[in-house]
N, C-alpha and C positions, 0 to 999 in steps of 0.2 A: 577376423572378418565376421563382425556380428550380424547376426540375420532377423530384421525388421517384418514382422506384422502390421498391414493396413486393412482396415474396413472398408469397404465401399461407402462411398462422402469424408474419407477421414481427410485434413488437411495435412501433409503431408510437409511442407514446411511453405512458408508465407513470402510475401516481396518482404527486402528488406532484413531478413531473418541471413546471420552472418554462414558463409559458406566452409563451413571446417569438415567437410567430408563427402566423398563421392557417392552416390546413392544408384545403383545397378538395380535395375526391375529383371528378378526371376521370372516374376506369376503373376501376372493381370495386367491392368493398364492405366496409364495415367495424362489426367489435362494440365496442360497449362495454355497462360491465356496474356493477352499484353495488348492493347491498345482496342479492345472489344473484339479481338481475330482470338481463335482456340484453334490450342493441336494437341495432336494426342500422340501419345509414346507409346510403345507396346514394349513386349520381354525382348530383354538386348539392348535397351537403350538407357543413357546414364542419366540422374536426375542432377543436375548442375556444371554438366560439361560449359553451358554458352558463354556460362557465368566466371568463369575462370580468367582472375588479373584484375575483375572488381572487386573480389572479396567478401562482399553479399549476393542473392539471391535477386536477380533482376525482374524475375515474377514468381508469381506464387503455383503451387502444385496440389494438385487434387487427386485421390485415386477414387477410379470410376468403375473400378470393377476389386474386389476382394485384391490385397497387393499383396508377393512380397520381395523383401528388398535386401541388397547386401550393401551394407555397412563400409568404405576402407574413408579413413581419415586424410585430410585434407590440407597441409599449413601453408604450402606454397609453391610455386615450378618446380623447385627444386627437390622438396619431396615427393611429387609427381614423376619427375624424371627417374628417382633413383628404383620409384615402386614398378615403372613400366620398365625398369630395364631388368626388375626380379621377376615381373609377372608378364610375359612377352603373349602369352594368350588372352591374358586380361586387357593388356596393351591394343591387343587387336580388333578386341569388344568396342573398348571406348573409339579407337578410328572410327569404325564400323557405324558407332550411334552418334559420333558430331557429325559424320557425312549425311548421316539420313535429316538431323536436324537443321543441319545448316541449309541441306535441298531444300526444305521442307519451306525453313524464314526466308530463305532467297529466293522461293519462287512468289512466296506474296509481298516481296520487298519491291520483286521487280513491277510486280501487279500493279502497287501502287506507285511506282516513280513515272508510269507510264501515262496515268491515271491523272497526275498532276501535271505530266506533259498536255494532258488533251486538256486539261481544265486550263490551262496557262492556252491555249489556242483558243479557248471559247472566251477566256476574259477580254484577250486583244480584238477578236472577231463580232463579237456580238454586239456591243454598244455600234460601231462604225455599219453593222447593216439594220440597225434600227432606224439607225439616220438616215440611211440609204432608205428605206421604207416609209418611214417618214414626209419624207420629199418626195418619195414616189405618190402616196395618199394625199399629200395635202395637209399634212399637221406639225405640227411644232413640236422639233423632239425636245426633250427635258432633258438638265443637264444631271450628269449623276456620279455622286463623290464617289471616293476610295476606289475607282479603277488605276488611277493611275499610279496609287500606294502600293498595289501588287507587280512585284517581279516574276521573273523563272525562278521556280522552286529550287531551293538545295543545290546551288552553282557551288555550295562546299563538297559535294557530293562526291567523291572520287572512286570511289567503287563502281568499276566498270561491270555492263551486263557481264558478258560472256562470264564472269565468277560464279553466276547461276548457274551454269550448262555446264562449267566445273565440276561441283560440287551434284548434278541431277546423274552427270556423267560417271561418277567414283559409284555411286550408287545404283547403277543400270549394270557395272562389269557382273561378270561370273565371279563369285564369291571368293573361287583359288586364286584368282589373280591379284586383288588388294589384300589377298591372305598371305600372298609370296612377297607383296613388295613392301608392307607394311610389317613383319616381321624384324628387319630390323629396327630394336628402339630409336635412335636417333632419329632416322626419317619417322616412326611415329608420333616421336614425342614433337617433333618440327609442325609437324600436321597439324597436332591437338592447338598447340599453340595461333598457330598461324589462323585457322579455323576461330580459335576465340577470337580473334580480333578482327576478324572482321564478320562474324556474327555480332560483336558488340555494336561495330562502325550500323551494321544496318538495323540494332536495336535503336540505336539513338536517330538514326535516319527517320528510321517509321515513325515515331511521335512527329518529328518536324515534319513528314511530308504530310502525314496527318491534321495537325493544325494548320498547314497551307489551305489544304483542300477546305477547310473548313473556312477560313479565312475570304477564302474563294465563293463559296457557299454564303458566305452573309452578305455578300455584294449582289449577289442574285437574289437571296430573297432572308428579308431581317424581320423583327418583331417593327421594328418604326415603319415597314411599310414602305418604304421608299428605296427601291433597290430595283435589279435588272428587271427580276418576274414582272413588276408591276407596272414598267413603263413598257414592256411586249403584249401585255395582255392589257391595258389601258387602249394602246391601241388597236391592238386584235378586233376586241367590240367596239372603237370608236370609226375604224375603217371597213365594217362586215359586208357594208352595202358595196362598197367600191368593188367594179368586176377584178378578180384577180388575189384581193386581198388575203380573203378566207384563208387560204390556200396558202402563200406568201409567206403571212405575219404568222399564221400558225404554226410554219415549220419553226420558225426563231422559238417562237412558244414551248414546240415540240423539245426543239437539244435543250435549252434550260432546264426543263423538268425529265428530263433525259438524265441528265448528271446529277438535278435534286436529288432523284429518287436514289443514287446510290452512294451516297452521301452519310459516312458515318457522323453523329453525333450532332448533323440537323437537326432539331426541335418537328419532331416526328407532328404534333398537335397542330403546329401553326403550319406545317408545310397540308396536312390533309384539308385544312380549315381552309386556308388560302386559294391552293389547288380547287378544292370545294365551289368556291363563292363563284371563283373566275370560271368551272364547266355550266353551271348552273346560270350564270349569269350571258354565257356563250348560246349554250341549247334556246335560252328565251329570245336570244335577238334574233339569231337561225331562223327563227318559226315568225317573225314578223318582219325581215327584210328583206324588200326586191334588190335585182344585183344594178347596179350603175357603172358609168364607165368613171375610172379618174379622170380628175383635173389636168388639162391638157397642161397649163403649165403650175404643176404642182409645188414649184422651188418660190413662188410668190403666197405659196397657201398659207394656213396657221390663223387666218383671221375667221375662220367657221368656229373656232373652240374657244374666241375670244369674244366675238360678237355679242353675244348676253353676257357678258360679264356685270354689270351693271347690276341686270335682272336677277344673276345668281347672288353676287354679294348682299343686295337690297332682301333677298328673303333670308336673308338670318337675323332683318329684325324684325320689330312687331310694327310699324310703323304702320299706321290707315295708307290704303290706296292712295287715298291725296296727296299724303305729306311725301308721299314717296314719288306720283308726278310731277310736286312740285317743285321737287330736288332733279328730277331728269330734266327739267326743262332750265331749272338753274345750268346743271353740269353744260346742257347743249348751249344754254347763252355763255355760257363764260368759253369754251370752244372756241365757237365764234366769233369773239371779239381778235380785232387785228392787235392790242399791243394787252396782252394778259395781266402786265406791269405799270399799267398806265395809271396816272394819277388823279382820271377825270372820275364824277361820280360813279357812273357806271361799273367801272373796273372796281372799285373800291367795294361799293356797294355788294355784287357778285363778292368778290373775297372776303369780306366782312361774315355774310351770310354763310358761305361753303365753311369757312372754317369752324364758325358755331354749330355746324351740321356734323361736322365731321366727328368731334369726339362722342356725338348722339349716338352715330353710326357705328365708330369705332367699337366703344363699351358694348351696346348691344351684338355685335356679329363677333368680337371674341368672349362676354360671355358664353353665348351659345356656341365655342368652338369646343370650349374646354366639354361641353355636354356631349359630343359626337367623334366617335372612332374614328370616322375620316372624313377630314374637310377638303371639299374643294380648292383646286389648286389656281384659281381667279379668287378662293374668299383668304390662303396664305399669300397670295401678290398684294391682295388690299393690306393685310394685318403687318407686313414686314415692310411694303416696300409705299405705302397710300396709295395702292394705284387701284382705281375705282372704272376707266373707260380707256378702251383702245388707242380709239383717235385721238383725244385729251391728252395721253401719255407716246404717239405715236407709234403705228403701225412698230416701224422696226424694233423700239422699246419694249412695247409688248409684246414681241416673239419673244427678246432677251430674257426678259422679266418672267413672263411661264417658262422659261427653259429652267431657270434655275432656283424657282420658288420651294420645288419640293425638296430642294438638295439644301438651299441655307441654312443654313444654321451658324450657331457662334460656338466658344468652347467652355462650359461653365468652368469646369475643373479650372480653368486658368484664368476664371473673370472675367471672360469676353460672350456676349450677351445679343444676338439677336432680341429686338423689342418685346418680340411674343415669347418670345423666351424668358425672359424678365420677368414681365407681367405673370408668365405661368407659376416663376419662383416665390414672385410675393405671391400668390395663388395658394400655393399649398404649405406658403409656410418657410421657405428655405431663406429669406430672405426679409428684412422689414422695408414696409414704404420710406420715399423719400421725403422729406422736408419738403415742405410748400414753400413756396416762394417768400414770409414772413417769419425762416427759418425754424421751422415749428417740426418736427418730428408725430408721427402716429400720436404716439401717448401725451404729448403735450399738448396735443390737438385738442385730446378727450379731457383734457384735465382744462384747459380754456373753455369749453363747452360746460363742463362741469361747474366751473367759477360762475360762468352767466349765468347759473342755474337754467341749463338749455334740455339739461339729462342728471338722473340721481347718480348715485353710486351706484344700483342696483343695475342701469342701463353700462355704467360707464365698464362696471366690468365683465359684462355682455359683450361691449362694443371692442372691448381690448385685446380677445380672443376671437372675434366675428373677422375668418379670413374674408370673406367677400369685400368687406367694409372694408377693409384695409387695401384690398386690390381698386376699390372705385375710390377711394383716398387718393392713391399712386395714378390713378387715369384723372381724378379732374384736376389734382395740382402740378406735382411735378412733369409728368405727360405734355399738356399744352402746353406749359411753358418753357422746357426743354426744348420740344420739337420746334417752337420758330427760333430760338435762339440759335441751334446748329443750322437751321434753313441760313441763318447769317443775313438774312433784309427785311427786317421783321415791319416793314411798312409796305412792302409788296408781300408779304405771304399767305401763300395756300396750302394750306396741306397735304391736298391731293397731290398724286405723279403728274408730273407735266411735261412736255417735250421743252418749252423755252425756258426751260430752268437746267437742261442738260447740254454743260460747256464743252464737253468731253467724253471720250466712248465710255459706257455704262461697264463696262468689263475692268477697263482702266482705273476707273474711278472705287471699286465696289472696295470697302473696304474687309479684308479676310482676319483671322483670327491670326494665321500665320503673320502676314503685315504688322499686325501691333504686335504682338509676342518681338520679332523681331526689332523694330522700333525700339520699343520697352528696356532690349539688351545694349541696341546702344547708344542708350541713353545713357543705362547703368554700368558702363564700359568706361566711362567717363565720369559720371556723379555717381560713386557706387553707393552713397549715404542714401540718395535720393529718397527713396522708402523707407528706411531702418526706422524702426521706432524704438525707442530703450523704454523697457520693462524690467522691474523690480525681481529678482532672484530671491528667493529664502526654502536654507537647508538645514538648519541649524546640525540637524545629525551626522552632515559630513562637515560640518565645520567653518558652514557659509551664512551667517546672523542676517547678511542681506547684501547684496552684490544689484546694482545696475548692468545690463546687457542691453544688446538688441538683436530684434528681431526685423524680417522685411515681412513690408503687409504692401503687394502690388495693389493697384485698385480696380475696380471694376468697372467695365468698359462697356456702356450702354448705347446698340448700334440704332438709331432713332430711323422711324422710317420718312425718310425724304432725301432728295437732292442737295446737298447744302455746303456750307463755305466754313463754319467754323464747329466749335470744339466748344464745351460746357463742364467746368472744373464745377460741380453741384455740390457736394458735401467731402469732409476731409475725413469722416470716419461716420457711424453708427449711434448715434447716441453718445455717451459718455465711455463708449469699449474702444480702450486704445488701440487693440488689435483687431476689429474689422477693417477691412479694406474701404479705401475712399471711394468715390462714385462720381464716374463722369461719364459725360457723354457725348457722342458723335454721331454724323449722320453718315448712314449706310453708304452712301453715295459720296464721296469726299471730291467737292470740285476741287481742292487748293493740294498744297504738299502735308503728306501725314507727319513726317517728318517734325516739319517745323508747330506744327500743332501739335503736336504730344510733349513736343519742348517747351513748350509755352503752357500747357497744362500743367506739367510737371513745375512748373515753375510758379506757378497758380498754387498745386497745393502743397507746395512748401511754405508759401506763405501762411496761407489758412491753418493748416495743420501748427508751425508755430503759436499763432495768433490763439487757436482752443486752447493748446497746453499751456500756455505762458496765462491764461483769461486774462483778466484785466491790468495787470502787467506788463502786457505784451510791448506799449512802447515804454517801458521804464526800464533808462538805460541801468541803474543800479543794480536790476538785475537783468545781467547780458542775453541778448538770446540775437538772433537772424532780423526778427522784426525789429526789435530796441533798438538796435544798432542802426539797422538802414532807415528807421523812423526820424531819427536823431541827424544822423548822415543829411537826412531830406531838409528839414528844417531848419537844422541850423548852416547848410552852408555856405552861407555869404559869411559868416563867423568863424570860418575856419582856416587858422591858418597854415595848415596845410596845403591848401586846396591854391593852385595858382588862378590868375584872374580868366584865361582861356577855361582851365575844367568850370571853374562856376559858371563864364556863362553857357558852357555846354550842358550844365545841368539847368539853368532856368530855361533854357531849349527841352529841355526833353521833360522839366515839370508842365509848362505851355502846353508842350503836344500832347500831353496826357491827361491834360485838364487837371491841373494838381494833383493826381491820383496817386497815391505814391505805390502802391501794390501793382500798377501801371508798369514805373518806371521802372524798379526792381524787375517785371517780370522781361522786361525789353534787355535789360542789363544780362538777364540769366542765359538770353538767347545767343546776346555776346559771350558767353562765357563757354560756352557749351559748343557755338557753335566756330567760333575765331580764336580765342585766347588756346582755347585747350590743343589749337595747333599753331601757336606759338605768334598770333597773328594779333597784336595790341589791339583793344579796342574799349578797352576801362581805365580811369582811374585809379592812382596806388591806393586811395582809401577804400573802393568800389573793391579791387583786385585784392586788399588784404580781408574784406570781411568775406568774400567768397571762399577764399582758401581757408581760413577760421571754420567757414559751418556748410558751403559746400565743394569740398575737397576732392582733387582729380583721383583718379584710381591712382596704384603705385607706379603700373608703365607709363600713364601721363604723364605723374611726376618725375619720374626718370628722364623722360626726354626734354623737360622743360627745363630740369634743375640748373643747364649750363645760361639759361636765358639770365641776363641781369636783372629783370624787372621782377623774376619768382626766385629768384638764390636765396633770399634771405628769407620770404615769406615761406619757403619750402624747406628751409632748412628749421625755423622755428615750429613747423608742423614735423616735420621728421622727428625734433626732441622732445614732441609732445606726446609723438606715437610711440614711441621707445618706451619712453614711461608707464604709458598704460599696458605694454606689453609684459615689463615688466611687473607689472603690476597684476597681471592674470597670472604668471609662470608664479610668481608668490602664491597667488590661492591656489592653484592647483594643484602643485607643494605642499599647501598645507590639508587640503583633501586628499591626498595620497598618504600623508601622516597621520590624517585624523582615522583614515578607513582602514591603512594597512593594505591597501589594494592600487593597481595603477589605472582603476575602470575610472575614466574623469569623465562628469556627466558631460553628454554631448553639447549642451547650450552652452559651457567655457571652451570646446573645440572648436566651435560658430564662431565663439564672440573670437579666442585669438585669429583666427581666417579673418576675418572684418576686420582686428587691428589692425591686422598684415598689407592689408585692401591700400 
């Protein structure tokens, strides 16, 4: 039993550091610390009891005063049991100090489970009497994510209170009395035991309920600003005059920052910061408002905060006085007029002009957004959703519209793209502008510019790295002409929000990140190739000269701001980078089914995407590809005799309605495929149905359910023998990778590719 020297600050052993022996404080005292909470052990208490059954050291130890320590070894219960049955006074020590410890983590375990109970009572409570307040005052509450992502904390939770008062209990008796009962080993060693595991159960508790509250904490108040604190105290100073208010809005003000402040691992700076702006910005209104009474019917309010909207968005540009009266008196004639859509001069005339105004307007009020810490929440309704005036966009609309401007957003991580969000990315770089509508990309731009001798070299590689340039690139080409092509009537279009362009409720309609994500799956539930693109492998050092695989590249989903009917398949990749994601776009507002428009994209850029890879090959059947084939299919079939006399004229039916297109017909075809065939419901031709299952192929459970159909037996059974092959054909090289390395690590991109053959 060797006897340990510590210094005062010495580390005494670390998290992490393996547990091979009990450590007994003689002389001084020692911290440990876990989740930013410290406690301290004094003489009699043992340095790794809690940790007993993990093996390691679940925090670290500090001695805080001169230490010292005894030494007994440690391998496992079982050499625990047999030393507390030789050392039954020693035995009685260790009781003694897991009691004290266990009191000690159980009472701030239960501190905080309670803590997260109150905070799980102000998430569900707080939003619902904003609103209540809200509607009391007169204003329009704002809508605000991630409330409804949080549950009740630790429903795994099973460690009942009353184990605190346990364990606070063993530790209150007269000292004889757990010295008689704890004497014998067995009931000791049962103790220590039992004791560790559920000192472990509430080690791992505290972290989780830790990260809840935090969790909890950034829904009240985040670095983006837009969270509970800021829609209570938004209105706090936007209701101070109302009699009543002060008082009211303030208490809500009051419990958020009630629970802020105790709040481990809040961002201490942005909470004083914040806190900060909102008293100072409180104290100023105090000293200049007289009290009113509310709005007698307050549930029609919301149009006091809307009112100037016009005036607010109009000063983020530079615009002279005039041009800027001359645009309000536009907006109030176009208002006005009884048919918005109408085909006389007038009508035309007004739409012609707003729309040329608008990308004026646009460019200038989001340049100047990205300049300022926080934008007004009428100049985020203009930049996401066009919506420029009240009445133009209706009363009811534009409650909707401010409620949910500061909460929108898209999800980049996964390609889906609120407008300003977009723009922000080619902004700083994360992204390149779009093709102009004479399928030109950024660089290709500069380099035409270049040819006309319009800029030297000297400009051109200025102009190649100038983010601005590149973001007013992305606004005056692909921007306006994306945005009326989703508007979907691009001879009545305006850009602006307008009511008689809303078919159906704005809630209904609003297209969410989730929606597509979801979409997107089952799409690929069904065409799992959809995305794959195959890219070239080379390993030579494990024995791979060059392999083809593939990879998926989802595309990126750009939500355009307007009202609209369709969907904009824009570019099938980046420049010449196989793996960037393709780019399309949609309007925020989906009047039609998403559904069938993402099918129909999806079926858009399988074409295009063939058509780049294959470049000018693309219809040459000699070499096979998706386009060659159905290119060929199109053309020649009146010459096929295959084809009976009913399918042909079903096809010169459907080349008519497409106006010969044939990327048209193909994509009409794809919608059959996807949307009827793939549940067993005919609606193609065997020439149509074999090139489909050739290049776009049902997942395996498709095929399984289909394989008894007659019209897919054979086409599924010669894709089945082609899958087999390539399957075989990976399990050889990975074979031969395991030979070449001596090792069974198989790079992950042939564990992909076999998953995908399997698909």
């Amino acid at each position: 039993m060797p006897q340990i020297e510590f210094k005062q600050g010495d580390v005494i052993c670390k998290e992490g550091d393996p547990l091979s022996e009990l450590l007994i404080i003689t002389k001084g005292s020692v911290e440990t610390s876990f989740n930013e909470h410290t406690f301290q052990m004094e003489q009699g208490d043992t340095v790794g009891l809690c940790d007993l059954g993990v093996g390691t050291h679940m925090r670290g130890y500090t001695a805080t005063s001169d230490v010292t320590i005894f030494s007994y070894p440690f391998e496992d219960f079982v050499t625990l049991e047999k030393f507390m049955r030789g050392n039954v006074d020693v035995g009685n020590m260790l009781v003694n100090s897991m009691a004290r410890q266990a009191a000690t983590i159980l009472k701030d375990w239960l501190r905080l489970k309670h803590s997260t109970d109150d905070a799980y009572e102000l998430i569900i409570s707080a939003y619902p009497e904003y609103e209540r307040l809200c509607k009391l005052y007169g204003s329009t509450p704002k809508k605000l994510s991630g409330l409804t992502e949080i549950g009740e904390a630790m429903e795994s939770d099973v460690l009942d209170d009353w184990v605190c008062n346990y364990y606070s209990g063993i530790t209150g008796l007269d000292p004889v009395i757990p010295k008689a009962f704890f004497r014998d080993p067995a009931i000791a060693y049962g103790f220590i035991r039992r004791s560790a595991k559920d000192v472990r159960h509430v080690l791992n508790a505290y972290g989780a309920y830790q990260d809840y509250l935090l969790d909890v904490a950034k829904v009240f108040m985040n670095s983006e600003g837009h969270d509970m604190f800021s829609l209570a105290s938004e209105l706090h100073l936007e209701a101070m005059g109302m009699q009543g208010a002060d008082a009211a809005v303030g208490a809500l003000v009051a419990k958020i920052l009630e629970f802020l402040s105790g709040t481990t691992g809040l961002d201490r700076t942005l909470y004083q910061n914040r806190v900060g702006a909102y008293k100072q910005a409180l104290s100023a209104k105090r000293s200049t408002q007289t009290t009113v009474t509310p709005p007698p019917s307050a549930s029609a309010g919301g149009g006091a905060n809307l009112a100037d909207s016009m005036k607010t968005i109009l000063e983020y540009t530079e615009m002279p006085d005039e041009e800027k009266n001359k645009f309000m008196r536009s907006i109030h004639e176009f208002r006005s007029l009884t048919d918005r859509s109408g085909s006389d001069d007038v009508a035309y005339r007004l739409r012609r002009e707003l729309t040329n105004i608008f990308y004026e307007i646009y460019t200038a009020v989001f340049v100047t957004s990205l300049k300022q810490s926080s934008v007004p929440t009428v100049v985020k309704m203009f930049l996401n959703f066009g919506y420029i005036d009240a009445e133009l966009a209706g009363m009811d609309n534009a409650q909707y519209l401010y409620s949910i401007a500061d909460s929108i957003k898209g999800d980049p991580e996964n390609g889906v793209y609120t407008v300003s969000e977009w723009l922000k990315a080619v902004y700083e770089g994360k992204k390149e502008p779009s093709r102009n509508d004479y399928d030109e990309d950024y660089d290709a731009h500069l380099r035409e510019l270049k040819a006309a001798r319009k800029i030297t070299d000297e400009e051109m590689a200025v102009m190649a790295k100038d983010l601005e340039g590149k973001l007013r690139f992305e606004l005056e080409n692909a921007f306006p002409v994306a945005n009326k092509i989703t508007y979907g009537r691009v001879t009545t279009f305006c850009p602006f929000f307008a009511d008689h362009n809303v078919q159906r409720g704005l809630e209904a309609s609003l297209v969410t990140p989730a929606a597509v994500k979801e979409t997107f799956d089952e799409i690929r539930s069904i065409d799992y190739s959809a995305y794959s693109r195959e890219i070239m492998y080379e390993n030579p050092g494990i024995g791979v000269p060059k392999e083809y695989l593939h990879t998926e590249v989802l595309p990126d989903i750009i939500l355009m701001p307007n009202v609209g009917t369709r969907g904009a398949m824009w570019q099938e990749m980046e420049g010449r980078k196989r793996q960037t994601p393709a780019r399309m776009f949609l309007p925020l507002f989906l009047m039609d089914n998403m559904r069938t428009m993402l099918i129909r994209l999806t079926a858009e850029y399988r074409w295009e995407y063939c058509k780049r890879i294959q470049g000018v090959r693309w219809s040459d059947l000699s070499d096979p590809s998706l386009t060659s084939e159905y290119f060929n299919y199109l053309q020649f079939y009146r010459s096929n005799r295959d084809l009976s006399q009913d399918a042909k004229a079903a096809i010169k039916t459907e080349l008519v309605r497409a106006r010969n297109a044939f990327k048209s017909v193909f994509v009409s075809n794809y919608e059959d495929w996807i949307v009827y065939e793939a549940n067993g419901s005919p609606r193609l031709n065997k020439f149509v149905r074999s090139v489909f299952v050739s290049y776009c192929p049902f997942k395996f459970e498709v095929r399984q359910k289909l394989q008894q159909n007659p019209q897919f037996t054979e086409l599924i059974k010669r894709y089945d023998v082609k899958a087999a092959q390539r399957i075989h054909h990976l399990e050889r090289v990975m074979q031969k990778i395991q030979q070449t390395t001596g090792k069974n690590d198989i790079p992950q991109e042939f564990k992909d590719e076999l998953e995908y053959a399997n698909s």
